[in-house]
C-alpha positions in Angstrom: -2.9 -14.7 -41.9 -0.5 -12.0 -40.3 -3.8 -10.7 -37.9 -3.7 -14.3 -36.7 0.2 -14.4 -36.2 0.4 -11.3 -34.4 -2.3 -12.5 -32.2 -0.6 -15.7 -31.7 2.6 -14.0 -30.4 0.5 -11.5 -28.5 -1.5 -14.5 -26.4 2.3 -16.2 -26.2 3.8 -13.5 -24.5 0.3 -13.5 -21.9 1.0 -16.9 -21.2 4.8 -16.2 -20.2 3.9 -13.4 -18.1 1.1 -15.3 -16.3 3.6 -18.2 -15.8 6.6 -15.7 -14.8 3.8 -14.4 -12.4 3.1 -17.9 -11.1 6.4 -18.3 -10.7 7.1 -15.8 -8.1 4.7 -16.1 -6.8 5.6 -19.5 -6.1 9.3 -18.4 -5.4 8.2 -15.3 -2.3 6.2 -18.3 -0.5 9.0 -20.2 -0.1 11.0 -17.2 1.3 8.7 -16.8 3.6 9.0 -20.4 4.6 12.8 -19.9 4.6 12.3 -17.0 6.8 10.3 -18.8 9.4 11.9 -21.7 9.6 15.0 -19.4 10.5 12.9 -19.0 13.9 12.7 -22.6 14.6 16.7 -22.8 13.8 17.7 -20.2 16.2 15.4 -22.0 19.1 16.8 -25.2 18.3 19.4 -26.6 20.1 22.5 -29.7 19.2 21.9 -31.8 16.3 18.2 -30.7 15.7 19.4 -26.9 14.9 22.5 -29.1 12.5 19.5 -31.2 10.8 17.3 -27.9 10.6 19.4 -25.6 9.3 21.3 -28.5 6.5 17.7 -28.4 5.6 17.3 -25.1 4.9 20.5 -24.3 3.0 19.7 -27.0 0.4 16.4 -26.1 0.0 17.4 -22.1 -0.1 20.5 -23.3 -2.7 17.7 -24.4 -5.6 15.6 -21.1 -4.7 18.8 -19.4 -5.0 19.0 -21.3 -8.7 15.3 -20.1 -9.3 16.3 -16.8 -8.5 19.2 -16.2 -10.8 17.3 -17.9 -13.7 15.0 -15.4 -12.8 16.7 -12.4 -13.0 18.3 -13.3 -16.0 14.6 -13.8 -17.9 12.9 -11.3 -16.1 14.9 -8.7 -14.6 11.8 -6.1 -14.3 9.5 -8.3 -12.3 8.6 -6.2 -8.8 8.9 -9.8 -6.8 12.7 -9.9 -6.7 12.7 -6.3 -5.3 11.2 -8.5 -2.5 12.9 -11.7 -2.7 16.7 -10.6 -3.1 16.5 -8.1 0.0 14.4 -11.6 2.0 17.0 -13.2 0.6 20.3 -11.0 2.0 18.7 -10.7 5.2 18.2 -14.4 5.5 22.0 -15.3 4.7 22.9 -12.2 7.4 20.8 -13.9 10.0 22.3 -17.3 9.0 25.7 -15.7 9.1 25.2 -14.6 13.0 24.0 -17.7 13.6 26.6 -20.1 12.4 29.2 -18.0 14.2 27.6 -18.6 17.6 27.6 -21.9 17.0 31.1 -22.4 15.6 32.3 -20.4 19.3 30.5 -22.3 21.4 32.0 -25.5 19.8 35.0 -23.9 19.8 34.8 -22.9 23.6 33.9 -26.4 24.5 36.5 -27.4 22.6 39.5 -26.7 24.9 37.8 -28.5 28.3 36.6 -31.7 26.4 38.9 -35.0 26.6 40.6 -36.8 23.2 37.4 -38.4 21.9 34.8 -35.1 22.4 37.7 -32.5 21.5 38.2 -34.5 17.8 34.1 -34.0 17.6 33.9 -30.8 18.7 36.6 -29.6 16.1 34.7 -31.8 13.4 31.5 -29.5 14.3 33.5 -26.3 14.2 34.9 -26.9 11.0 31.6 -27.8 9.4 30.4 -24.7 11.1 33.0 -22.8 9.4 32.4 -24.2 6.2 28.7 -23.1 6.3 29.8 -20.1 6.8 31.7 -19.2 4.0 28.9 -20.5 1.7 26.6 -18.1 3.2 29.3 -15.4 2.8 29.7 -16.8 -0.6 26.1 -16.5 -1.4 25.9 -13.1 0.6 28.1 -11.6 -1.9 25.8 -13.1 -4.9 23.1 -11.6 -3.3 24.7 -8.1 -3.1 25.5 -8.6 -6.6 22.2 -9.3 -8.4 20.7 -5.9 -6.1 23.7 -4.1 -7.9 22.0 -5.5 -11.4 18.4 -5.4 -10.7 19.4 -1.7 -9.1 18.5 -2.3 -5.5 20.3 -0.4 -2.7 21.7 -2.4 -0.4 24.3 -1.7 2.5 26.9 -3.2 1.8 28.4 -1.9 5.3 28.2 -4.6 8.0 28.9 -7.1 5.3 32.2 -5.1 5.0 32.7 -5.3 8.3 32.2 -9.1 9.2 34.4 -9.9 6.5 36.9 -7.8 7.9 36.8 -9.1 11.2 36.2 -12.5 9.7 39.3 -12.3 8.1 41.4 -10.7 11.3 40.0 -13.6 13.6 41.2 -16.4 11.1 44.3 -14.8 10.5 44.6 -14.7 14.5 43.6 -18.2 14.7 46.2 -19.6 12.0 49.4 -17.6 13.4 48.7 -19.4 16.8 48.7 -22.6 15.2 51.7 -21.8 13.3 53.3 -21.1 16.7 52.0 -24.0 18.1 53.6 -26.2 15.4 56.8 -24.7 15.5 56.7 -25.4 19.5 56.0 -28.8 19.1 58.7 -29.3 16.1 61.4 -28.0 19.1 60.3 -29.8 21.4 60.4 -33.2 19.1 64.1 -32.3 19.1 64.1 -33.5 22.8 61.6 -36.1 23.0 61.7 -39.7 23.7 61.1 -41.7 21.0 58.6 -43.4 22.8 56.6 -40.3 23.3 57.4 -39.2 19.3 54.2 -40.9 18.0 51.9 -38.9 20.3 54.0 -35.3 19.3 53.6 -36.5 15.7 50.2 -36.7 16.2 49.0 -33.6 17.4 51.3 -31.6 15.0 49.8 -33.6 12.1 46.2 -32.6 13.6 47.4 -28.9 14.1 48.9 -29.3 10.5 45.2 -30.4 9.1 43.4 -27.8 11.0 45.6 -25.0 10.1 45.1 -26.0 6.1 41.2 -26.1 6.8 41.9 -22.3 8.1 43.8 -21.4 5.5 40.9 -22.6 2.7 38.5 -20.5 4.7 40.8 -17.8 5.0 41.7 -17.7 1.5 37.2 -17.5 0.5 37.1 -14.6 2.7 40.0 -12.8 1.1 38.6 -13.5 -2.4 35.4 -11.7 -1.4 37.3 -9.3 0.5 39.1 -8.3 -3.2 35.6 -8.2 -5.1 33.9 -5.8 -3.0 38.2 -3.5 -2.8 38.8 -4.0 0.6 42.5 -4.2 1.7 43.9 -8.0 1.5 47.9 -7.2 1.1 48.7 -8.7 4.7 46.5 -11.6 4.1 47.4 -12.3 1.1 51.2 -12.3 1.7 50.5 -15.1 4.7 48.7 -17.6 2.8 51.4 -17.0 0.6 54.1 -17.6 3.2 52.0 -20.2 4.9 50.8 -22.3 2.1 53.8 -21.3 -0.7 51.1 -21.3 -3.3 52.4 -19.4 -6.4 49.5 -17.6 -8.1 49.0 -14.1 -9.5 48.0 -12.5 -6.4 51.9 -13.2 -5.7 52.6 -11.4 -9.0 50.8 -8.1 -7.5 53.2 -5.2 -6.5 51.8 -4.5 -3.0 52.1 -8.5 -2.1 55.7 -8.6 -3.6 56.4 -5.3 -1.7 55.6 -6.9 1.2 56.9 -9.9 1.3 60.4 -7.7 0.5 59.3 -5.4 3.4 59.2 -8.5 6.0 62.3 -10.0 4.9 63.8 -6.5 5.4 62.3 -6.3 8.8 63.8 -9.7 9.6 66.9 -8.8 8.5 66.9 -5.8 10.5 66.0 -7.3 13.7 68.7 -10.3 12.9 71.5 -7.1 13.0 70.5 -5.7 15.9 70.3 -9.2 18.2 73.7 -10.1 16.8 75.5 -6.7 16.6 77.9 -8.2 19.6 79.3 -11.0 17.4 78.4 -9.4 14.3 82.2 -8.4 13.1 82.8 -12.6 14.3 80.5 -13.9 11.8 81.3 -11.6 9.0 84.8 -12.7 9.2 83.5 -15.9 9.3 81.3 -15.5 6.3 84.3 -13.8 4.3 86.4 -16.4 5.0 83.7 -19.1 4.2 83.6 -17.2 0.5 87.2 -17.4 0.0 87.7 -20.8 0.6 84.5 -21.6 -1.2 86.6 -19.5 -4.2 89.4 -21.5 -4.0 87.8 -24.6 -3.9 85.5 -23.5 -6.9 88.4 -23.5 -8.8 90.1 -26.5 -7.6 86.6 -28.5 -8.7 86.3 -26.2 -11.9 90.0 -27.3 -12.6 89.3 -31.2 -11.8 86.0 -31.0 -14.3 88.5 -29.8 -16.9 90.8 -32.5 -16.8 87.7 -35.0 -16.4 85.8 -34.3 -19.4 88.5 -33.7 -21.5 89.9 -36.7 -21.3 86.6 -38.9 -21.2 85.6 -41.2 -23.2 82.8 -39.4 -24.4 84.8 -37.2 -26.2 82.7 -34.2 -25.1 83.0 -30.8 -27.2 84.6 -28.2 -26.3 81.7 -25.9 -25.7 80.1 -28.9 -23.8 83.6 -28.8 -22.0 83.5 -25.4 -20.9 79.5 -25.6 -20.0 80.4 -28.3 -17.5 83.0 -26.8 -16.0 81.1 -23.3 -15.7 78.2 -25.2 -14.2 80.1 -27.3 -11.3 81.8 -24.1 -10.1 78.9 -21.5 -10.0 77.2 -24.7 -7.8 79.8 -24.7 -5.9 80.1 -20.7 -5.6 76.1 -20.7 -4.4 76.4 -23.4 -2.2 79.3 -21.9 -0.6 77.1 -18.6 -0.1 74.4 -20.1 1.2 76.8 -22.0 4.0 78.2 -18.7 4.6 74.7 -17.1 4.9 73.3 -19.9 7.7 77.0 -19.2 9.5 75.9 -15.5 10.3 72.5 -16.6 11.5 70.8 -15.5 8.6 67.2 -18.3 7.9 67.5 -19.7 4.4 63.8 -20.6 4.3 62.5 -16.9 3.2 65.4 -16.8 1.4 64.9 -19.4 -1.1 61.2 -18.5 -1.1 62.0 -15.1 -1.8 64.3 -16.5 -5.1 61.4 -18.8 -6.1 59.2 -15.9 -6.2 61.6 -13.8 -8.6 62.6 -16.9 -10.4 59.0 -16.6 -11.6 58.5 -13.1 -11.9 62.4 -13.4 -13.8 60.8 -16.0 -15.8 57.5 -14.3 -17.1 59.3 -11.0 -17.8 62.3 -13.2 -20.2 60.3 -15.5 -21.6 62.9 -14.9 -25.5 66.0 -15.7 -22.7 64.8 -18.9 -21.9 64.1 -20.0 -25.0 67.6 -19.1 -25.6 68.4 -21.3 -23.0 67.0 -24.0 -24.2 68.2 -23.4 -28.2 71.8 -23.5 -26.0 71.6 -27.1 -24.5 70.0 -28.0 -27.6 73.4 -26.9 -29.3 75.5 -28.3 -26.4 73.9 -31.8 -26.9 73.5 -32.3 -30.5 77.1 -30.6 -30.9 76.4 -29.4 -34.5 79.5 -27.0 -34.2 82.5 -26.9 -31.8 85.3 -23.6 -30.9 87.2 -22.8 -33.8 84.7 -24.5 -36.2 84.1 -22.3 -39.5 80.2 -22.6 -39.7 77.2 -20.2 -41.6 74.6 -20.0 -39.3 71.7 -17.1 -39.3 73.1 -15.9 -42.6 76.2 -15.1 -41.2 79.9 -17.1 -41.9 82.8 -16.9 -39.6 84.7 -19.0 -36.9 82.8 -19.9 -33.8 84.6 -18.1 -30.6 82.8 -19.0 -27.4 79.6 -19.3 -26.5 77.2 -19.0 -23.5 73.3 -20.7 -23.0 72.1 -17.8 -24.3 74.0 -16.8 -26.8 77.1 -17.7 -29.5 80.2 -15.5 -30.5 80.8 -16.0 -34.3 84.3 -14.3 -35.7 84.1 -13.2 -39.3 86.3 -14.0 -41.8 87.3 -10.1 -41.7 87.7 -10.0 -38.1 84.3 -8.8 -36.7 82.9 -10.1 -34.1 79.3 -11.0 -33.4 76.8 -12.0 -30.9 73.8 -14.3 -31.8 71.0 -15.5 -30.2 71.1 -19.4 -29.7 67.2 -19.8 -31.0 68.4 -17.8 -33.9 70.5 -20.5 -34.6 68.8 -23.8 -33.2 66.0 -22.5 -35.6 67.9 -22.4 -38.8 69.8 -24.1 -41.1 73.5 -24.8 -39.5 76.4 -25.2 -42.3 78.9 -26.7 -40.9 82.2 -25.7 -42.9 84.8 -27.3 -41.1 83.4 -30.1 -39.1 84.6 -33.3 -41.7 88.8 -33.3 -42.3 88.8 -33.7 -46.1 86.7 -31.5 -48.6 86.2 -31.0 -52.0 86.9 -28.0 -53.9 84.7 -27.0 -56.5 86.0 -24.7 -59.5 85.0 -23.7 -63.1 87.2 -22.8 -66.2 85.7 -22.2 -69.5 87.5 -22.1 -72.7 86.8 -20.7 -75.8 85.2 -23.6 -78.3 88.0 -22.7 -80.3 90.3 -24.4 -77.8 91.7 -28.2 -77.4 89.2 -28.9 -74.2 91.6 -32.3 -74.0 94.6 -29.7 -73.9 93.0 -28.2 -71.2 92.2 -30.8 -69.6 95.8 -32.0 -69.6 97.2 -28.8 -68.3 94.7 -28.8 -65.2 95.9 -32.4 -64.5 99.2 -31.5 -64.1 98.3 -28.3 -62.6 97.0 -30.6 -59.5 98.9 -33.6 -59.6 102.1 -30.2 -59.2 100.2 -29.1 -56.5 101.4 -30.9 -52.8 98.7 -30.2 -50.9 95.9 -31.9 -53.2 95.3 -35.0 -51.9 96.0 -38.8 -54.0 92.6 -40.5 -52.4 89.9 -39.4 -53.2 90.6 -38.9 -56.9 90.4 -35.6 -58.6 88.5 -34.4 -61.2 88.2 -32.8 -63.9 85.8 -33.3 -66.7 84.2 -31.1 -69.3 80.7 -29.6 -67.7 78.9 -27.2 -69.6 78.3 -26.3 -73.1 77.6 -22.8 -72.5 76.6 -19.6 -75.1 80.4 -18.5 -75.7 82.1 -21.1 -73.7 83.2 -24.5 -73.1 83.2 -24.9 -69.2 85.8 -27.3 -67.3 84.3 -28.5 -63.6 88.1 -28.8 -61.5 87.3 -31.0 -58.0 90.6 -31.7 -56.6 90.1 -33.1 -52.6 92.3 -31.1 -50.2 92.3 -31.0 -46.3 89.8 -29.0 -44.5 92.3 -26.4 -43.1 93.9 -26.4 -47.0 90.4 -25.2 -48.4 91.2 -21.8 -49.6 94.9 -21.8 -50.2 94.4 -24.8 -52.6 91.5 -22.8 -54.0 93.4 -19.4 -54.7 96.7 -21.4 -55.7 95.0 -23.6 -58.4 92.8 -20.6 -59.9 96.3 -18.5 -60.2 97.7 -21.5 -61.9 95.4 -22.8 -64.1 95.2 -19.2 -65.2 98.7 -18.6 -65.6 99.1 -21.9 -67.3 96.0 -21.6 -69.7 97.8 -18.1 -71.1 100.9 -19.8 -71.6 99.8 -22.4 -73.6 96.9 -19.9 -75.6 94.3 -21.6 -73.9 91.7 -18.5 -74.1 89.5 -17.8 -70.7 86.5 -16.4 -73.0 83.8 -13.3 -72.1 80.4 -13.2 -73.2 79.6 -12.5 -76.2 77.2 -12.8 -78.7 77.5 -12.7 -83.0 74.7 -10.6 -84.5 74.2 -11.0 -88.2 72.2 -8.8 -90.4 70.5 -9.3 -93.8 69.5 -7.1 -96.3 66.4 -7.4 -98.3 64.8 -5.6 -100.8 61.7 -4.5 -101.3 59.5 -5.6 -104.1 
């Protein structure tokens, strides 16, 4: 039984290899197809080289499939030490190719009238397009050779993306400054002739994004194989204002702050004749902006504390801290534009460190948001005496970030808002009336009704326990050496404690007068003696 299981597996395992064999077999004639019909491409001319060579690349894109499934069942078979070499040299002939076309069309491109010039720029950008998938699939190639440990050079590949990538980096600047031309000149157009400006910058605009999606391929491959990608990658970010973690990268960031630096630069030194002019124009812009910060801040105030909403204080002061740091920044940025300075990389610049900011404080934000949580929901106010994060004091101020709790002793400490938002909040002070709670017990000895009597009055004396609601005082507990007496007189919030400490030295006071005893605990032991029989 096992002979005939092991020669089972053993006649399996012939099969697979034959078909494996077959396979490849199967897979190197069809490379050599490939590779002929390659000939017929590059003597083909107009839409028979288009039709030829669409045929190809779909047909090579399932031997391509055939390929990796093949590598990754049978990595040692001596045909793919044939076909991924065919195969490289195929996509670099195809490479060389396509670019001929793409600048011929190109060429023709900028003598043909409307109708040909939107065909010919159809055909380029399809010519484009097939060449990044063969660069795409190029760099596939070079990777199984690194797997199935065939030397490649990866040389001229470098190369052509390097130039690939200067040339469409050439190409999208001029049709930046193209755009920008045509924006000034819609400034002094008729509108009559608007619609025709609009057009072509919304073609340029189209055309540029197309460059930009081809540019962007080639930079991704560029970064696989560790070429250098920092300038490209900081204009696709400045033309495009795509936020992704190539913008996260030190060298792109650097950059970016290098080229607003150099813009900055440049600005001073075309405007050092005016230059003291407009920075006592900008200094003057900031202190009217000041003063006018203030006057707003000082309107808000008076708005929202007399509004009907009956806003908290806290949500008081948020308000007013908000409307005049808006009107601080948009003060400085007037001031900025009156010195010549362009807001566009500017703001960029803060959207890119807002998110960097934003990644890096990840527990201030979510202070931030415990804080409007707070200032909506208005569990607590200034001056309220609250117990929040296991800590009881007076709340002094607070920020979105964090709150400033006074003990009762005079200490003063900072907490985090999502400390609080995310515990229980006791709010001590927020109702007017409350109710005090206190304990007496009496010895059993005692009257308790006598006692009761004398705590009565020991209220009713009291001025600052309040008629409605009704005290109370009843007997509580039967406890091991005591008879306990709950006292619940209700007193005004602010009266809290002095009630509490006044009663307490009163009750006490009166209780020894009349010899009511305030028992300890204790606890009667009791032998017996027996004797032994």
């Amino acid at each position: 039984m096992r002979k005939g299981l092991l020669l089972l597996i053993f006649l399996c395992n012939i099969f697979a290899s034959i078909a494996i064999a077959a396979d490849t077999s199967h897979l190197l004639k069809q490379q050599q197809q490939f590779t002929a019909q390659l000939e017929k491409i590059e003597a083909a001319k107009g839409e028979q080289a288009l039709f030829l060579e669409d045929v190809l690349r779909r047909k090579n894109a399932v031997l391509r499939d055939s390929i990796s499934n093949l590598i990754a069942q049978s990595p040692d078979s001596k045909e793919l030490k044939t076909l991924v070499p065919a195969q490289a040299s195929m996509l670099q002939a195809l490479i060389v190719h396509a670019d001929k076309q793409a600048e011929t069309l190109f060429s023709r491109t900028r003598d043909a009238d409307a109708t040909e010039k939107a065909e010919y720029q159809f055909l380029t950008q399809q010519r484009i397009s097939s060449v990044d998938i063969y660069y795409t699939e190029l760099a596939t190639t070079f990777s199984w050779a690194k797997t199935l440990g065939i030397e490649l050079d990866e040389t001229l590949f470098k190369q052509d993306l390097q130039e690939r990538s200067e040339v469409l980096y050439d190409i999208v600047i001029y049709l930046d400054s193209r755009k920008k031309a045509l924006d000034e000149r819609m400034n002094y157009t008729i509108e009559a002739d608007k619609a025709d400006l609009e057009k072509q910058i919304f073609a340029l605009e189209q055309l540029q994004r197309f460059l930009l999606s081809s540019m962007n391929n080639t930079v991704t491959l560029m970064s696989g194989f560790g070429l250098d990608v920092t300038e490209y990658k900081q204009t696709l970010f400045a033309m495009t204002g795509d936020i992704n973690a190539d913008v996260l990268d030190v060298n792109v960031a650097f950059g970016l702050l290098s080229e607003w630096l150099d813009s900055f630069k440049d600005w001073a030194l075309d405007n050092s004749p005016s230059l003291l002019v407009k920075l006592l124009v900008f200094l003057a812009i900031l202190w009217v902006t000041r003063i006018l910060s203030r006057l707003v801040a000082n309107l808000v105030k008076k708005s929202v504390s007399h509004s009907k909403m009956d806003f908290s204080v806290l949500m008081q002061d948020f308000f007013i801290s908000i409307v005049a740091k808006a009107v601080t920044f948009i003060g400085l940025l007037i001031a900025l534009s009156q010195v010549g300075i362009n807001l566009g990389p500017l703001l960029t610049g803060f959207g890119v460190a807002g998110v960097i900011i934003g990644f890096a404080l990840q527990d201030t934000l979510s202070n931030f948001a415990s804080g409007l949580m707070i200032l909506i929901y208005r569990p607590f106010d200034v001056k309220d005496l609250v117990q929040v994060a296991g800590i009881q004091g007076n709340v002094s101020h607070m920020s979105l970030v964090s709150t400033t709790i006074r003990t009762l002793d005079n200490q003063t400490l900072v907490i985090p808002n999502n400390k609080i938002w995310g515990d229980v909040i006791n709010n001590m002070t927020s109702e007017r009336v409350r109710r005090v709670d206190m304990v007496f017990g009496i010895a059993y000895s005692d009257d308790f009704d006598f006692a009761k009597e004398i705590a009565i009055k020991v209220l009713e004396n009291h001025d600052r326990v309040l008629k409605n609601p009704e005290m109370n005082v009843r007997v509580h507990t039967l406890n091991e050496s005591s008879v306990d007496l709950i006292v619940r007189p209700w007193v005004r919030t602010d009266d809290y404690w002095d009630v509490y400490w006044d009663v307490t030295e009163e009750i006490k006071r009166q209780f020894d007068a009349n010899g009511i005893t305030i028992p300890f605990p204790q606890r009667d032991v009791h032998i017996f003696k027996t004797e032994n029989s």
